[in-house]
C-alpha positions as CSV (number, residue, x, y, z in Angstrom):
1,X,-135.8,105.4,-108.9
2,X,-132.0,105.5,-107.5
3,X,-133.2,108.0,-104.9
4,X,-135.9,106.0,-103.7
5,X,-133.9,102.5,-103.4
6,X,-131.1,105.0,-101.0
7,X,-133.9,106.0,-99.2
8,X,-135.2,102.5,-98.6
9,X,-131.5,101.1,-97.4
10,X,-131.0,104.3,-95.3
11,X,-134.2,103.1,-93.3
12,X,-133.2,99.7,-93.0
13,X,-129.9,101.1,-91.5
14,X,-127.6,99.2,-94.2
15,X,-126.0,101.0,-96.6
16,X,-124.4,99.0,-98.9
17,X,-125.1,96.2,-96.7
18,X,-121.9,96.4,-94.5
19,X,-123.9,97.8,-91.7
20,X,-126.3,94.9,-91.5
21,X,-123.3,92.2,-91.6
22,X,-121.3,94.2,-88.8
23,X,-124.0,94.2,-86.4
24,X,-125.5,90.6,-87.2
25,X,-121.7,89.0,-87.3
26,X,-121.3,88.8,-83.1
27,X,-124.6,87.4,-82.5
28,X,-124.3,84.5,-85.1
29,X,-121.1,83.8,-83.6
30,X,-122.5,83.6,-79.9
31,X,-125.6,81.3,-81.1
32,X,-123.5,78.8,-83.2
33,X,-121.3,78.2,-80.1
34,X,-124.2,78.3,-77.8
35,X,-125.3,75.3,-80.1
36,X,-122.1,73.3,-80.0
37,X,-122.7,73.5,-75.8
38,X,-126.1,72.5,-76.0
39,X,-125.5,69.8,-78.2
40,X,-122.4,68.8,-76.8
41,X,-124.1,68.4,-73.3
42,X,-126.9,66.7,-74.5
43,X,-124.3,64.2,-76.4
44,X,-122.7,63.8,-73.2
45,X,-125.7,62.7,-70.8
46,X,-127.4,60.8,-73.7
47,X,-123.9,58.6,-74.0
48,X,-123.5,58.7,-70.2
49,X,-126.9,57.3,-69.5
50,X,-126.5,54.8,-72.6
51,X,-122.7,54.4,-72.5
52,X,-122.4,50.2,-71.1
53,X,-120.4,49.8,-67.7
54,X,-117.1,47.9,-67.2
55,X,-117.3,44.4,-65.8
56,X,-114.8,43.5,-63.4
57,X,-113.8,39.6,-62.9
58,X,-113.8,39.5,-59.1
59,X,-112.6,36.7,-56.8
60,X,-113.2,37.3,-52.7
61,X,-110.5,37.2,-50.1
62,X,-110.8,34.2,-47.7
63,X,-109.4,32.8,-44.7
64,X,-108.5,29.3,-44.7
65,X,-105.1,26.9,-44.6
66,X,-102.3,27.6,-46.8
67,X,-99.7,24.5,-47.2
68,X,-96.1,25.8,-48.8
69,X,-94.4,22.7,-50.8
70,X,-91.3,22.3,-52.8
71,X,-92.0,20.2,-55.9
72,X,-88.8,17.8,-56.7
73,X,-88.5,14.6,-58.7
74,X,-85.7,11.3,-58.1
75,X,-85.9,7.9,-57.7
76,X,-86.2,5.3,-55.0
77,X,-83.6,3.5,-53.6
78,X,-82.9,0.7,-51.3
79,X,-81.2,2.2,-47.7
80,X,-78.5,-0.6,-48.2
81,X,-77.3,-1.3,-51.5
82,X,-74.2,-3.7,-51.5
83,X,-72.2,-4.9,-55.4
84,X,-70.6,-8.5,-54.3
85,X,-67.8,-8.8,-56.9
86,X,-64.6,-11.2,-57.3
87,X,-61.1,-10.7,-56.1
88,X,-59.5,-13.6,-57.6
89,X,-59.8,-14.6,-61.7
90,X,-61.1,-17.7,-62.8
91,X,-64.1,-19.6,-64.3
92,X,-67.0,-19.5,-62.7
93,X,-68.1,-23.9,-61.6
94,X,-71.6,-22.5,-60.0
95,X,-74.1,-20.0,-59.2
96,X,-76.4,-20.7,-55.9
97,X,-78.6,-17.9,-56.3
98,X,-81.3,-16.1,-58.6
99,X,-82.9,-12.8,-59.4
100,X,-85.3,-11.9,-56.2
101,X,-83.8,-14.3,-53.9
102,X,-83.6,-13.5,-50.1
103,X,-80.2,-14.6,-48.7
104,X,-78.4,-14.0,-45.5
105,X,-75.3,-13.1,-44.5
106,X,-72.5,-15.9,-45.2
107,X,-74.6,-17.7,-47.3
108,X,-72.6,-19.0,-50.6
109,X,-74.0,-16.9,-54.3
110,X,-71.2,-18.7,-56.6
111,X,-68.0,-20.7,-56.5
112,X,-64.9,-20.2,-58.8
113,X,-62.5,-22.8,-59.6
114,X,-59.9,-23.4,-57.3
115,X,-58.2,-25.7,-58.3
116,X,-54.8,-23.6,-59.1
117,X,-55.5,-21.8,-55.7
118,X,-55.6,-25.3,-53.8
119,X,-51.9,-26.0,-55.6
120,X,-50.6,-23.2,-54.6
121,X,-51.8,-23.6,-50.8
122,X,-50.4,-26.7,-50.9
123,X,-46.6,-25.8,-52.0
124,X,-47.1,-22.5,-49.3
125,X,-48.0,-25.7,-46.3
126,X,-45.0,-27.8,-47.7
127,X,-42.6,-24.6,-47.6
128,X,-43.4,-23.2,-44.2
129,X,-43.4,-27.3,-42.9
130,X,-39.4,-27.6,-44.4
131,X,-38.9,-24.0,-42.5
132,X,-40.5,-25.4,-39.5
133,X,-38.2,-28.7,-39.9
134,X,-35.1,-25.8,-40.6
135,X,-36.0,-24.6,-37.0
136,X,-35.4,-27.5,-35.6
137,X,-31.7,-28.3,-37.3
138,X,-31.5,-24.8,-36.3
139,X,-31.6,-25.4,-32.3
140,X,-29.9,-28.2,-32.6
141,X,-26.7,-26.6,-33.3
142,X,-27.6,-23.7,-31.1
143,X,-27.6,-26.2,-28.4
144,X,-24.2,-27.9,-28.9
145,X,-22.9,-24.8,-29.8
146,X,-23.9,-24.1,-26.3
147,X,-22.2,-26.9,-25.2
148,X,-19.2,-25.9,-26.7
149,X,-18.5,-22.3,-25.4
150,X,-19.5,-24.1,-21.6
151,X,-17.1,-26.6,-22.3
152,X,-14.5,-24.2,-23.4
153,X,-14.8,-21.9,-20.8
154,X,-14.2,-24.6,-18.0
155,X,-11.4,-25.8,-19.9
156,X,-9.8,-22.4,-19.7
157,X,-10.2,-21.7,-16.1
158,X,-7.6,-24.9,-15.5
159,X,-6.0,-23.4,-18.6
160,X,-6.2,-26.8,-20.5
161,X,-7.8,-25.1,-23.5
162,X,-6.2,-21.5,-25.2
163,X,-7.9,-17.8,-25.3
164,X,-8.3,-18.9,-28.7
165,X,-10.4,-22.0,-28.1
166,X,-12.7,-20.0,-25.9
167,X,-12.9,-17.2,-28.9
168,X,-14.2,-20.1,-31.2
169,X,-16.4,-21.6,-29.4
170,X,-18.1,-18.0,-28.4
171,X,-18.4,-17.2,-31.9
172,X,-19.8,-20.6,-32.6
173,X,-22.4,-20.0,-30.7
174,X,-23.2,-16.4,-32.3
175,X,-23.6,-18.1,-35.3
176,X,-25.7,-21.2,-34.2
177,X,-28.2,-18.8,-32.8
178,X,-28.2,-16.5,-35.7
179,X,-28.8,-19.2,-38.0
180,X,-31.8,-20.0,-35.7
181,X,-33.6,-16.5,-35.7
182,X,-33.0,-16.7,-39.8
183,X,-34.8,-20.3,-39.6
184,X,-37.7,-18.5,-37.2
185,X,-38.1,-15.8,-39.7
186,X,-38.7,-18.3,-42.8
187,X,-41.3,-20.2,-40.8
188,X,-43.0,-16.6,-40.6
189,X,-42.7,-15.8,-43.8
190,X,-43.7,-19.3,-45.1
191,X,-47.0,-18.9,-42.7
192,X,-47.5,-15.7,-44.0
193,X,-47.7,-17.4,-47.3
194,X,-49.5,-19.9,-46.4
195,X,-52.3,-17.7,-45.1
196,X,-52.4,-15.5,-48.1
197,X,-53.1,-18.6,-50.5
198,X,-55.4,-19.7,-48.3
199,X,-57.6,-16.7,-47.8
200,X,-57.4,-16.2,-51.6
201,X,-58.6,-19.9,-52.1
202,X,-61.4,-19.0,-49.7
203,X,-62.2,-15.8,-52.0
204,X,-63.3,-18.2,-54.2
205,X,-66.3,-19.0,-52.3
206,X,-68.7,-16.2,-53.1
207,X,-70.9,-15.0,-50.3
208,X,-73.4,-12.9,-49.3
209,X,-72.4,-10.1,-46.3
210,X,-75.6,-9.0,-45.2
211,X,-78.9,-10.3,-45.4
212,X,-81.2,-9.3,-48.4
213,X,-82.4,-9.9,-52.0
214,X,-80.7,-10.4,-54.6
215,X,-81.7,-7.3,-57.4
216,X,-79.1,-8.1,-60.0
217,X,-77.2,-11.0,-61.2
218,X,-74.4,-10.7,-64.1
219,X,-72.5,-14.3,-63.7
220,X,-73.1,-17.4,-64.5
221,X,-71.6,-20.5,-64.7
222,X,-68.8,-21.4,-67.0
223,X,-68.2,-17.7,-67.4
224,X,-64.6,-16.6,-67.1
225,X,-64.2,-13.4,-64.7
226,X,-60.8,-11.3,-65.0
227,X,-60.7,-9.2,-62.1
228,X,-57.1,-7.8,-63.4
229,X,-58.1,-3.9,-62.8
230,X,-60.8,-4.0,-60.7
231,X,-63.1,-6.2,-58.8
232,X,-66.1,-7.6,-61.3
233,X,-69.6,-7.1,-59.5
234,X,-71.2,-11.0,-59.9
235,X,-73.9,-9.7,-57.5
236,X,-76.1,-6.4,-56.7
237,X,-78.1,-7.0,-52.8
238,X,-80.4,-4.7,-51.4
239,X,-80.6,-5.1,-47.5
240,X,-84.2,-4.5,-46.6
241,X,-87.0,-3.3,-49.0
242,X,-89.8,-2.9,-46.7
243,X,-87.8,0.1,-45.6
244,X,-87.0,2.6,-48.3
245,X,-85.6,6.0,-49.6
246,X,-85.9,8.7,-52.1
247,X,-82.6,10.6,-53.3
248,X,-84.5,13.8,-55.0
249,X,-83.1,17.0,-56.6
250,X,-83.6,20.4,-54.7
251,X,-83.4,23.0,-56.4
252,X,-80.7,25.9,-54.5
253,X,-84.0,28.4,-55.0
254,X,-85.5,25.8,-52.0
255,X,-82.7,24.4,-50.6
256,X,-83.2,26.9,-47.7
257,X,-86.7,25.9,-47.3
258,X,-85.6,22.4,-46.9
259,X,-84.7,21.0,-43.2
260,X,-84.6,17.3,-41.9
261,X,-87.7,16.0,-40.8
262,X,-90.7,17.7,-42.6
263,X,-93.0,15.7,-43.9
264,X,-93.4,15.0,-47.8
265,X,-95.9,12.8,-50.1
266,X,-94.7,11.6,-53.6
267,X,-96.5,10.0,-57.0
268,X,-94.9,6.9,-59.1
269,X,-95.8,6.5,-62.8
270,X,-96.9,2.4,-61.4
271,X,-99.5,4.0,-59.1
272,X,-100.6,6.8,-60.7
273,X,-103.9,7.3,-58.3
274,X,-101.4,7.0,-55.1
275,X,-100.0,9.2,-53.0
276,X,-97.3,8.0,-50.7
277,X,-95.9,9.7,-47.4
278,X,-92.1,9.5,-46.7
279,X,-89.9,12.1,-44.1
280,X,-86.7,14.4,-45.1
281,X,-84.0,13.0,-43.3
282,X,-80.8,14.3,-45.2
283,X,-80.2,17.3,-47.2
284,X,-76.8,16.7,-48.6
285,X,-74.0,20.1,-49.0
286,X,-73.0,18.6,-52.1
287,X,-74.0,20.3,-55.2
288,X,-74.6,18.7,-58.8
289,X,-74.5,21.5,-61.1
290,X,-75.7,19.9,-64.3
291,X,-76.3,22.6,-67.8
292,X,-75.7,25.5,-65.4
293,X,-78.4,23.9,-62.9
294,X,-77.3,23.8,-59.5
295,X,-79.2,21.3,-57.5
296,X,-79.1,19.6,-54.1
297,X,-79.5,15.7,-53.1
298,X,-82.3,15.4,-50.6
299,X,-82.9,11.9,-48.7
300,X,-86.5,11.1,-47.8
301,X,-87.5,7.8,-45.7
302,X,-90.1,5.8,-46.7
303,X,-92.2,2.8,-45.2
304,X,-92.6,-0.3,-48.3
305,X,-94.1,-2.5,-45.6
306,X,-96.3,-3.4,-48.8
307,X,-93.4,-3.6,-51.2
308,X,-95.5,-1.6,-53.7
309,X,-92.5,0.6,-54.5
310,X,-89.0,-0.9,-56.6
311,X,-85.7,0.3,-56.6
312,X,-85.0,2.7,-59.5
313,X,-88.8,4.3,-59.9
314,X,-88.7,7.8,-60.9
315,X,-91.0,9.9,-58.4
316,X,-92.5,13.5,-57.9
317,X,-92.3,14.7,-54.9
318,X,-93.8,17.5,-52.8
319,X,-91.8,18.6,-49.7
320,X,-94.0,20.5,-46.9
321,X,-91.6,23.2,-45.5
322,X,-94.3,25.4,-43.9
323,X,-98.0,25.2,-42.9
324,X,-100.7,28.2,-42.1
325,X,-103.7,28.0,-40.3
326,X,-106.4,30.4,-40.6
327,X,-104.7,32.8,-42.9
328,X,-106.4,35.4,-45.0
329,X,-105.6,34.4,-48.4
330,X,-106.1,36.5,-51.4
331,X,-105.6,34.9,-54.8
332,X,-102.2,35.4,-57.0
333,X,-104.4,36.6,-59.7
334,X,-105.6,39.5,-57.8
335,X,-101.8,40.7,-57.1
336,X,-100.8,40.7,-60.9
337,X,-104.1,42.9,-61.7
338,X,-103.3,46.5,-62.4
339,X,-105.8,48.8,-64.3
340,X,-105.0,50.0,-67.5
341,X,-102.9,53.4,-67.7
342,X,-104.8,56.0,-69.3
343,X,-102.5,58.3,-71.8
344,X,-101.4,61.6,-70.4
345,X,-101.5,64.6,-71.3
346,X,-103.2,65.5,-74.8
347,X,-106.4,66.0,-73.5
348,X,-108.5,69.0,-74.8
349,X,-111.4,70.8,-73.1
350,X,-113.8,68.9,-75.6
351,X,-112.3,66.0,-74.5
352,X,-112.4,66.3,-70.6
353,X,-115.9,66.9,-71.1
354,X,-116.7,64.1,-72.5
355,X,-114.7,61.8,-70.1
356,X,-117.7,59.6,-68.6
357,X,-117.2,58.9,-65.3
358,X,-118.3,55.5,-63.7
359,X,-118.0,53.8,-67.8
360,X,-114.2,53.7,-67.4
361,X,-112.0,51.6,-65.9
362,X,-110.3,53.1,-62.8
363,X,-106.7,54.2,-63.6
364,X,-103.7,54.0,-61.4
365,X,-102.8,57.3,-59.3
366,X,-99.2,58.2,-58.9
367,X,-96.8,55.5,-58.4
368,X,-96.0,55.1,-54.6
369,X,-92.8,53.5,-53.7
370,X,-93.6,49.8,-52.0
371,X,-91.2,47.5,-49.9
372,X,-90.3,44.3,-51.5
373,X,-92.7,42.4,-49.2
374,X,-96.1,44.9,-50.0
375,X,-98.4,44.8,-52.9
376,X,-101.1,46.5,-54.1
377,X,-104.6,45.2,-54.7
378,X,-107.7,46.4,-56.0
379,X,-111.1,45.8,-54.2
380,X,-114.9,46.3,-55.7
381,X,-116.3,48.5,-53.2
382,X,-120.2,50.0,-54.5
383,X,-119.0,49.3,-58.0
384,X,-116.0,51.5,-58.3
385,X,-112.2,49.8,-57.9
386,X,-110.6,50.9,-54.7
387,X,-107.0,50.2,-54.8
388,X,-105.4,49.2,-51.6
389,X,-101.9,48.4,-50.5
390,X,-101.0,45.1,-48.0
391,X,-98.0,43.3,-47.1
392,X,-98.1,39.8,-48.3
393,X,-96.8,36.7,-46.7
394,X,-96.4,33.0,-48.1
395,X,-97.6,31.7,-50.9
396,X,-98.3,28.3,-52.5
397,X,-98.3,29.7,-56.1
398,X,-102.5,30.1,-56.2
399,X,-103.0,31.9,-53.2
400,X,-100.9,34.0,-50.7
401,X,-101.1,34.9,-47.4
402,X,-102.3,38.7,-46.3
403,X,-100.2,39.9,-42.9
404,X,-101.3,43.1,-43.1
405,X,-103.6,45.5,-45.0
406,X,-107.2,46.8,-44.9
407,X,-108.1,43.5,-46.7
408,X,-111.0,40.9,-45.2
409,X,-112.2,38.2,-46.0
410,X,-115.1,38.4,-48.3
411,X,-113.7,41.8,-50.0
412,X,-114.0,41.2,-53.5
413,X,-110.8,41.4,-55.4
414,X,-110.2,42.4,-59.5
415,X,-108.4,39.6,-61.1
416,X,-109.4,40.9,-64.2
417,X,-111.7,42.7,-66.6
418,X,-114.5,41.3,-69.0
419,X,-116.6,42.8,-71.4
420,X,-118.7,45.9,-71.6
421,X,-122.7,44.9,-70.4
């Protein structure tokens, strides 16, 4: 029996078994892997013929007008803005005019009483009348003293009066018209006086200088004003409110944009659904840093033939420093897009293989070195994302101006990416 199971393995050519296994080992080896391919391959155009596409969110170039503004906010003020205050101290007999009341120049707002400040121009006219009355005494004696010395000196030529005589009369007549010129002075000074009283007696008439309306009133009467320090404002006049200004805040990121006479349009809380035009005439050197914020007064005109607008509304206004016409525009959205950056490195063959083209998102080549004023875009061209790289222009924050590039209108640019479909 033993001899005829050897004989039966020496036909089959395995003895043992080990001569079977040896020659069978290689081609189990080549089949599996022949059957990972296969089935690898088949994975791979099954999932690229299933696999779902990238959407792209797409917005296309154009050509149109771009308008650059510079946004700012302020108030409007009256052009000429005049605070009538009180020189003198005193209680207040009357008040002449209201809130809102057009006056003109000269015209009387209050009166103080004077009646103190007519005293004392009465004692300053007595004073400088005695000095005047001094004058005369004055030239009086200048005039005999005159005399004398003439008299004296025709005396001594017949020698009927001495040296002496002469001397005195001489110095008589020194002193007559010294005393004079001291009598002249005191009328001055007495004037002098007298005019000072007077022009404060007239500071107690209260007028208007300039013509206008009245925007504030803080006297009335009976009220006691002490103007001790300074002068206390009674009155607050604008000149003319038909004609307008804005002081706005520039920022210094703008101020450069900024020059006198571009046009601007501004909003006020009372008209909400109104836009108003005014014109840069002033952008002051001045800064007002204010929590590190360095800004810029700018004055803009404005017409209020309507009176619509009142001192002290806050506005928002847009300044027009620059205007395009037919530009190529491209959208700001379109500039920020980049693809996302596929890992590198770490790939394996299994992986390459299975790398579907036209599923995945284009990825970003090399990084090329740009100047500050080009960007890169990326256009939908037969499905695929094409990046591109232009040099950009102005920009209004939405869109931006293409100056050169092989970008035209109607390309469609990536702003973004959706969904898988």
């Amino acid at each position: 029996m033993v001899a005829a199971n050897s004989d039966i393995q020496d036909l089959l050519g395995v003895a043992g078994g080990a001569g079977f296994w040896r020659r069978a080992r290689p081609l189990m080896l080549w089949g599996g892997l022949g059957l990972v391919i296969i089935g690898a391959a088949a994975w791979w155009w099954t999932s690229s013929a299933l696999a779902p596409a990238v959407l792209y969110h797409s917005v296309a170039a154009k050509t149109g007008d771009l308008t650059i503004n510079v946004s700012t906010t302020g108030t409007v003020q009256p052009i000429n803005q005049v605070q009538v205050g009180s020189e003198i101290s005193g209680r207040v007999d009357s008040v002449s005019v209201d809130y809102n009341a057009s006056v003109t120049a000269g015209q009387v707002l209050a009166r103080i009483d004077t009646d103190q400040l007519a005293a004392q121009t009465q004692h300053a006219a007595a004073v400088m009348n005695a000095a005047q009355a001094d004058v005369a005494i004055k030239q009086a004696a200048l005039q005999l003293a005159q005399n004398n010395q003439a008299r004296a000196q025709a005396l001594a030529a017949r020698d009927l009066v001495s040296q002496q005589g002469v001397d005195n009369a001489v110095a008589a007549l020194h002193q007559a018209q010294a005393a004079l010129n001291a009598s002249s002075a005191q009328v001055k000074v007495a004037e002098a006086d007298l005019t000072a009283d007077q022009t404060q007696l007239g500071k107690a008439v209260i007028k208007s200088p300039i013509d206008g309306i009245v925007l504030e009133r803080n006297v009335d009467p009976g009220q006691t004003v002490a103007a001790s320090l300074q002068a206390p404002v009674l009155f607050t006049i604008a000149n003319d409110l038909t004609q307008m200004e804005l002081l706005v805040d520039v920022d210094e990121a703008d101020a450069g944009s900024v020059r006198q006479g571009q046009s601007a349009s501004f909003t006020v809380e009372a008209y909400p659904n109104d836009r108003f035009d005014a014109k840069v005439v002033q952008l002051r050197y001045d800064p007002v840093t204010v929590n590190g914020v360095v800004t810029y007064k700018s004055v803009l005109s404005v017409d209020n033939a309507k009176l619509l607008l009142r001192p002290g509304m806050t506005v928002t206004a847009d300044i027009t420093v620059k205007r395009l016409d037919h530009a190529l525009l491209v959208p700001n959205a379109a500039l920020r897009y980049a693809p996302p950056v596929a890992a590198a490195g770490g790939r394996n063959f299994l992986d390459q293989l299975l790398r579907r083209g036209g599923s995945r998102p284009a990825t970003p080549s090399t990084p090329v070195t740009m100047k500050p004023d080009e960007k890169r875009l990326w256009i939908l061209r037969d499905g695929h994302a094409v990046p591109e790289t232009v040099t950009i222009g102005s920009t209004d924050g939405t869109w931006t101006e293409i100056v050169a590039g092989p970008v035209r209108a109607g390309d469609l640019l990536i702003t973004g990416m959706g969904g898988a479909s």
